[in-house]
N, C-alpha and C positions, 0 to 999 in steps of 0.2 A: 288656610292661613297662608299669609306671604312666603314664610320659611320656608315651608315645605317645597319649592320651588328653586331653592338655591341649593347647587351639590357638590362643593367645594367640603373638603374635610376641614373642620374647623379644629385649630391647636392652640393650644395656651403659648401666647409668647413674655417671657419674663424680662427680656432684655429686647426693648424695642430699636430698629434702626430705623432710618426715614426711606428707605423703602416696602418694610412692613407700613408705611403710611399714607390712606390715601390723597388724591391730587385732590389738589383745593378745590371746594366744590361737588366733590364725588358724588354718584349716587345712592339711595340708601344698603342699595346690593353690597356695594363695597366695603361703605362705612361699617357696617352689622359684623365684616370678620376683623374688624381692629376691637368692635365694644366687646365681641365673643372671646378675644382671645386672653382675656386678665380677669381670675377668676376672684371678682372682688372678695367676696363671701370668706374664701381661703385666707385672703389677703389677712382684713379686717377679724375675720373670729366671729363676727358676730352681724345681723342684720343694722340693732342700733349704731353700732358705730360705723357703718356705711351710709345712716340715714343721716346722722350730724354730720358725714364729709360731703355730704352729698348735700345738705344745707349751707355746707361753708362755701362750694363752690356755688354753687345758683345765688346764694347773697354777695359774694362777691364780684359778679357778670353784674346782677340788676345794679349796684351800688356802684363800681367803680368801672362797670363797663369793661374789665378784660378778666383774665386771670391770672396775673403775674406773682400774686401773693397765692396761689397753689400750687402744691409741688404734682409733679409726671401722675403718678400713685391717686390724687385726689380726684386729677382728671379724667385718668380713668376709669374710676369708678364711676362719677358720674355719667361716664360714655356707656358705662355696663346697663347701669339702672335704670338710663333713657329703652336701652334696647331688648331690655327685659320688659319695663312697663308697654312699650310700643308692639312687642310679643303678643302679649296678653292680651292689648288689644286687637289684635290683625291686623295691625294698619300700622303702614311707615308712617313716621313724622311727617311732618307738611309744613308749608309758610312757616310764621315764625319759629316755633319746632325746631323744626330742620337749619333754620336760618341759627338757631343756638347750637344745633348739635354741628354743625361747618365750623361756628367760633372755636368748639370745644375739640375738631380735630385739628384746625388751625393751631390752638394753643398746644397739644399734645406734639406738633411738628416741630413745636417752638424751642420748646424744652429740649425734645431729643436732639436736634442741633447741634442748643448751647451743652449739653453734656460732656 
């Protein structure tokens, strides 16, 4: 599997700054220790209610094309869930994929910013 390849200690970060985040673009290497570091599951309590924030953020990309109506917290769970299901399957995101999960750190840089 991909993971096993990367050997950086991975830490839960609670309080993100925009250096914990990566450069526009990054690669999936990168990306994987921002989605690992927010341990949604804890966050949330429960799998269903990461799976309805994790519907509210992907309906609100397809539909309004950004994410400005999700808060820090939404995003990143969906950054979690992408690199959990991309886990499971061995294989980093690709093409469009990856093309949302860039939006989704793009937004996640956005936020911490304006904080």
């Amino acid at each position: 599997m991909f993971m096993s390849e990367m050997e950086r200690e991975i830490r839960e970060i609670d309080v993100l700054t925009v250096d914990d985040i990566p450069q526009n673009k990054a690669g999936w290497d990168e990306i994987f220790y921002l989605a690992s570091s927010f341990n949604a599951f804890g966050y949330w309590g429960s799998f269903d209610k990461m799976s309805i924030t994790c519907e509210k953020v992907k309906s609100a990309y397809k539909v309004e094309g950004h994410f400005d109506n999700c808060s820090l917290n939404d995003l990143r769970t969906e950054l979690y869930m992408v690199e959990r299901a991309h886990n499971h399957l061995g294989v980093p995101p690709r093409d469009e994929k990856l093309a949302y999960v860039h939006d989704l750190v793009e937004a996640i840089r956005i936020k911490v910013l304006n904080v």
